[in-house]
Steps between C-alpha positions, in 0.01 A plus 500: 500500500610850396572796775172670289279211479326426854464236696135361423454314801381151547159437264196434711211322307205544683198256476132590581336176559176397597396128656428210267692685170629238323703816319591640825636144658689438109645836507631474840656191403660603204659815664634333806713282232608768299566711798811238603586595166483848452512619864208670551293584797086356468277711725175296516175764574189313573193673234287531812807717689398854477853520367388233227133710447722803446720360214208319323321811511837751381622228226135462405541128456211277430649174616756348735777472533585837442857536452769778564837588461654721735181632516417541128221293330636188294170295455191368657343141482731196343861580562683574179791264557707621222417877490636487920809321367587770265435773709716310804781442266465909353526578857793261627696663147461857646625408835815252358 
């Protein structure tokens, strides 16, 4: 890393989740493997949470999971497996 780039800081992928999501529990799944991967922190925020209400309602999802990136929207609903793998790997270049 340059002395003019900065330090991004550890990625946080946060999950709003609601019970019995067969999305939410797949997500999950998939993002505590690539986490050992790529290193990132998952903050889990249950939908019913007011903290969960408040990003459903601000990201204006219509399905779980909703999913963010350091607290910008990536997707809602079925995990795109391949679209978070590019983005991880984008990220991990900046900070190599």
């Amino acid at each position: 890393m340059s002395a003019t780039t900065p330090d991004p800081g550890p990625t946080v992928v946060t999950v709003v989740h609601a019970e019995a999501c067969h999305f939410c529990d797949d997500a999950q799944h998939a993002l505590a493997e690539l986490a050992v991967q790529f290193g990132f922190n998952v903050e889990l925020v249950a939908a019913d949470d007011p903290a969960g209400v408040a990003l459903m309602a601000t990201h204006r999802a219509p399905m779980y999971p909703l999913i963010l990136i350091n607290g910008e929207f990536f997707s809602f609903g079925r995990l795109p497996r391949k679209k978070l793998r590019k983005r991880l790997e984008d990220r991990a270049a900046l900070v190599a």
